[in-house]
N, C-alpha and C positions, 0 to 999 in steps of 0.2 A: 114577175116577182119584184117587190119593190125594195129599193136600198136601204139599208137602215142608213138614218143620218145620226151625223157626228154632233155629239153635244155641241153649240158653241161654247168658246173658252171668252171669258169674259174681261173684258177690257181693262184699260189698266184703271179706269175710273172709275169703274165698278170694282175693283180692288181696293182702290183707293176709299170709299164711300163702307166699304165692308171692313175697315180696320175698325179695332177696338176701341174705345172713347181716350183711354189713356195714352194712344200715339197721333201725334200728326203726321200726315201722309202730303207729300206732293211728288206731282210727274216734271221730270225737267228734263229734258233734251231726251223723251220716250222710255225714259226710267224711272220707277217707283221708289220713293226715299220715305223712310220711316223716321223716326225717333220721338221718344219718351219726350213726353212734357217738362217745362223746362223746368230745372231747381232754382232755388230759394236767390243766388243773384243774377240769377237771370232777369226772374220775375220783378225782382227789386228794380231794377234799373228797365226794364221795357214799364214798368210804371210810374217810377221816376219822372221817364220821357214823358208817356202819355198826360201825365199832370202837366208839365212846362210847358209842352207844344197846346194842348186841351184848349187851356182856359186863352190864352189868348187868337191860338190859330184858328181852334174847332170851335169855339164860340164868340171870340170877340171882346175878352174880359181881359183889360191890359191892354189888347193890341189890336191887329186889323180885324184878326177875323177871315173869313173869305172861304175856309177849308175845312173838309174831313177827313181830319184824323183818327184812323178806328186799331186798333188790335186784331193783330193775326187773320185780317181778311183772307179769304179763298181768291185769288187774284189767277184768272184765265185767261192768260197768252191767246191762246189758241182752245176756245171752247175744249172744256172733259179732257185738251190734248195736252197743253200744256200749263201745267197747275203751279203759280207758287205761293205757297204760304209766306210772306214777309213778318216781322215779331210787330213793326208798326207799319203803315203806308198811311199816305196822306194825298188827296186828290183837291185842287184848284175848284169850287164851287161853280166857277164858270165853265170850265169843262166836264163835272161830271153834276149837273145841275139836282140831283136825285139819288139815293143811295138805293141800289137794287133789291126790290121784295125780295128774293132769294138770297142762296148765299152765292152765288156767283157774280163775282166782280170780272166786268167783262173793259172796261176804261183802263186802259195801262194808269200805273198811279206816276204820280209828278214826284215824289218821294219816296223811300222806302229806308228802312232801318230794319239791319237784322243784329241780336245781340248771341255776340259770341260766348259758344260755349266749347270745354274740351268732348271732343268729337265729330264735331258738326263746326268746326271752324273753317277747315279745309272745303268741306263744300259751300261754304257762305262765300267764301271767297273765289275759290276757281271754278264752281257752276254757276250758282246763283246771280255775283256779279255781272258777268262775261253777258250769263239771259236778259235780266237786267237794261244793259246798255244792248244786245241787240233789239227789245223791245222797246228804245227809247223812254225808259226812264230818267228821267233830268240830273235826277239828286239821292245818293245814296248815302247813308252814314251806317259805319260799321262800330259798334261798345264791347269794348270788354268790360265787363264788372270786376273779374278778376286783376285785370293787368291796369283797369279805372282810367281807360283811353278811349278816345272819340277820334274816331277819324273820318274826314267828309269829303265826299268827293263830287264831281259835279262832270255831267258827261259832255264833250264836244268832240264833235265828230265823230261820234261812233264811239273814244276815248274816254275812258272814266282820267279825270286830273286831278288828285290829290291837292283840295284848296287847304286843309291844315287837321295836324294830330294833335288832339291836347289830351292831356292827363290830369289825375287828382282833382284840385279845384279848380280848373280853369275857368276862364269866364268863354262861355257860352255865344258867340254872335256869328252863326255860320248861312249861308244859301242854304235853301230858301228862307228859311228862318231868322233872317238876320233882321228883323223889326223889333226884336226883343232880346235879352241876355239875361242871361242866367246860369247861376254856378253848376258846372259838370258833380261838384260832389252831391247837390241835391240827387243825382243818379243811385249812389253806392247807400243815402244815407234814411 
């Protein structure tokens, strides 16, 4: 007589992959995190960025050039295992010479920007980061739209180190990013 088998239970990235269009899904440290798409200054300001860094990092207009800067990439630590969604990430063209047919981003990025919001501030900060720097990410910057701060940090030794906080209209000239300046309030406005 033969055993019935046990359905498999399906992964967490087949969980992930099976959520509904209006949530982002990522796995961090072997747990599934949800949340609703971002609102209205979220989006304001992870576009904001994407304009400022764009034109001169991701194409070269203004400034050096060199890099891709993309939105909300699928960014794999650890292949399907560990997932994160960042709001911006940006990779050095000489290290990720090609941007992948897929959506799996498998090159740790050189940059990353997540923009805070209430709910998901707490894990931008105490998951997200912490994964972050043990993935050797270089350079992180954290935005609130609401509270209209930038804060950047830059990793050494394992150590994320707070290079500076600016608010409202600050001028703009941080690592990696620092070949060009430009006003923090173009973010909120």
């Amino acid at each position: 007589m033969k055993s019935a088998q046990q359905p498999s239970t399906p992964s967490l990235y087949d969980a992930l992959l099976a959520l509904p269009e209006n949530l982002v899904g990522e796995i961090l440290n072997g747990e599934l995190y949800t949340q609703p798409r971002p609102a209205g200054p979220h989006g304001l300001a992870e576009s904001g960025l994407n304009i400022e860094l764009g034109g001169p990092f991701h194409k070269g207009r203004g400034g050096p050039g060199g890099w891709w800067i993309l939105v909300e990439p699928e960014v794999h630590f650890v292949r399907d295992t560990e997932v994160a969604v960042p709001d911006l990430a940006g990779w050095r063209r000489e290290r990720m010479p090609e941007i992948p047919r897929d959506h799996r981003f498998e090159v740790v990025p050189d940059w990353v920007c997540e923009i805070l919001s209430p709910g998901i501030e707490k894990k931008d900060r105490a998951i997200k980061l912490p994964l972050y720097a043990r993935y050797g990410v270089a350079h992180a910057w954290l935005v609130d739209p609401l509270e209209r701060t930038l804060e950047a940090f830059e990793l050494r030794e394992g150590y994320w180190v707070l290079l500076g906080t600016l608010k409202d209209e600050d001028p703009v000239c941080l690592p990696p990013f620092d070949a060009v300046t430009f006003s923090l309030a173009e973010l909120w406005t």
